[in-house]
C-alpha positions as CSV (number, residue, x, y, z in Angstrom):
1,X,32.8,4.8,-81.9
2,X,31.1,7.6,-84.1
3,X,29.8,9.4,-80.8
4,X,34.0,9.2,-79.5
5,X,34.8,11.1,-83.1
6,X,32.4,13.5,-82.3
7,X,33.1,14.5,-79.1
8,X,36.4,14.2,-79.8
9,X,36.1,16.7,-82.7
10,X,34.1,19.3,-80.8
11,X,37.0,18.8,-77.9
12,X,39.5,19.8,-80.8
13,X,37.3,22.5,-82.1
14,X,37.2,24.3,-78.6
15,X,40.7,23.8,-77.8
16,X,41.6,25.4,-80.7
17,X,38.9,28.3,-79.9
18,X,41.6,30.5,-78.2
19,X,39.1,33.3,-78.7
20,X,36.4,32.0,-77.5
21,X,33.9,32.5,-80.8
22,X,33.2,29.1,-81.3
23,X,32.1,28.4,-78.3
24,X,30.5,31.5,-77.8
25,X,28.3,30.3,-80.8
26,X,27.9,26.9,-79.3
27,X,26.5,28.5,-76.4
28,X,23.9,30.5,-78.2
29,X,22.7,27.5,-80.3
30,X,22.3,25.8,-77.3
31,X,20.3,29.1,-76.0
32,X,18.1,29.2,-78.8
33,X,17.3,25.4,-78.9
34,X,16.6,25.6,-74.6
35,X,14.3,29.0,-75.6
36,X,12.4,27.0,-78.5
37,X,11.8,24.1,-76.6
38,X,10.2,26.5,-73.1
39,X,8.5,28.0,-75.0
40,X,6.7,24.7,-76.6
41,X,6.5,23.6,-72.7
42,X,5.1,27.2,-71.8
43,X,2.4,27.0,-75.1
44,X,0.8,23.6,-73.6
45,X,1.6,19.8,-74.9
46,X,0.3,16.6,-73.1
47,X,1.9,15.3,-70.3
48,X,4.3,12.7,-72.2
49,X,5.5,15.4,-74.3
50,X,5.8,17.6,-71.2
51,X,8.4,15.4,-69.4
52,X,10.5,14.6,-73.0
53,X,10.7,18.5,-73.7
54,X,11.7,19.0,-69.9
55,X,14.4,16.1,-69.9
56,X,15.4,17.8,-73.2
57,X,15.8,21.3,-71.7
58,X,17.5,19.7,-69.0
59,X,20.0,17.8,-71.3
60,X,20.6,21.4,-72.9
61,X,21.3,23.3,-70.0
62,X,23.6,20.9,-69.1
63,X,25.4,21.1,-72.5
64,X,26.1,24.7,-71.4
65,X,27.7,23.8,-69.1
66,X,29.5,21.6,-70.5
67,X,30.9,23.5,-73.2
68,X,31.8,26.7,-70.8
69,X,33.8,24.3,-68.6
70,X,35.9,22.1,-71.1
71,X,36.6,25.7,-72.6
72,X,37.8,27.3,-69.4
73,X,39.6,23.6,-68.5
74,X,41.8,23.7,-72.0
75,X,41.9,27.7,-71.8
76,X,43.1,28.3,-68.6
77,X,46.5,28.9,-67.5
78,X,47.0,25.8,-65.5
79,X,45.3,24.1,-68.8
């Protein structure tokens, strides 16, 4: 039930980002977390850590995209 509030909440918060800055700052964080965890990747970690910092990378880069299309679905004109 808390994970439905939360999600229900960020759906909220970029429907009512008709400018986009929220989710513009979303984005980034998302960015900066995806950069941080390459660059562990890139540095060298065993195998098990490896394959959890890839599925995380994975889980953020499909946040992204997330968040760009449930803005564009409650921002565009159809929306």
């Amino acid at each position: 039930m808390s994970e439905e509030m939360v999600m229900l909440t960020l759906e909220e918060k970029l429907a009512a980002d008709s400018d986009g800055v929220f989710k513009t700052q979303l984005v980034e964080q998302l960015q900066t977390a995806l950069v941080e965890n390459r660059r562990t990747m890139d540095a060298g970690v065993p195998p098990a850590e490896f394959a959890r910092l890839n599925k995380l990378v994975t889980a953020l880069e499909a946040a992204q995209t997330v968040v760009d299309g449930v803005w564009g679905r409650l921002h565009s004109p159809q929306g």
